[in-house]
C-alpha positions in Angstrom: 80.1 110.7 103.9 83.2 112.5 105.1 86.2 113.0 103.7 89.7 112.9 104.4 93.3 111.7 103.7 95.3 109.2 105.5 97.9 110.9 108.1 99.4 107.4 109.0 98.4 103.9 109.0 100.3 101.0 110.9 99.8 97.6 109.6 101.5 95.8 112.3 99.2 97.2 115.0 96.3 97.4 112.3 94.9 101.0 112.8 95.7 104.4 112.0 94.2 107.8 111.9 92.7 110.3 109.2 93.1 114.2 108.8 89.9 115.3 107.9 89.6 117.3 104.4 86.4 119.0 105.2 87.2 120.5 108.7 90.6 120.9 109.5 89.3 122.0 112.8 88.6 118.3 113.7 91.7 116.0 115.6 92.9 113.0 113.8 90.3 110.7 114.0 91.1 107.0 114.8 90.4 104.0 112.3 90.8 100.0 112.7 91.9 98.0 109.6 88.3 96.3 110.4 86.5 99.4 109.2 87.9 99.8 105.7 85.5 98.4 102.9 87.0 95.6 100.9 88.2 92.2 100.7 91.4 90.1 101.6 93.9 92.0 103.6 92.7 95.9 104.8 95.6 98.8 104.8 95.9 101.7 103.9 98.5 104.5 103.2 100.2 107.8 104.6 98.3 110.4 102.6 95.9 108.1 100.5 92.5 110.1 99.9 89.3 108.0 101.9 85.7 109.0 102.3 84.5 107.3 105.4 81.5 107.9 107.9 81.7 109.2 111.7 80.6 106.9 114.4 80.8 107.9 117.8 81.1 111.4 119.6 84.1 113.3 121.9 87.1 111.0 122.4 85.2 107.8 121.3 85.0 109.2 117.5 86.3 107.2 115.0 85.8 106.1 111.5 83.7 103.4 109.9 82.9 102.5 106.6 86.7 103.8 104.9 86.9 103.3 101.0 89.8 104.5 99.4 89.5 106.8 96.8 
């Protein structure tokens, strides 16, 4: 699993994006509230640490499987 920390997460529109931690080569990579691990209502906040996994590959990339740290 990947790491990273949150760059910004909108609860009204329910998704957000993530800076990765372990190649700050990467873009920002996109995540729905649908893909963080958890119960009851999913957020998260602007610079929380996540591990997550990578689904997807060029522009469709995004994040599955967030946990919070």
């Amino acid at each position: 699993m990947a790491t990273g920390v949150i760059r910004w997460f909108s609860e009204l529109r329910g998704y957000g994006f993530i800076d990765s931690l372990d190649d700050d080569r990467l873009p920002p990579l996109y995540v729905h509230h649908t893909a963080i691990q958890g119960r009851g209502f999913r957020s998260l906040e602007t610079g929380q640490a996540v591990r997550y996994e990578v689904q997807g590959a060029g522009e469709g990339r995004r994040a599955v499987a967030v946990e919070a740290l």
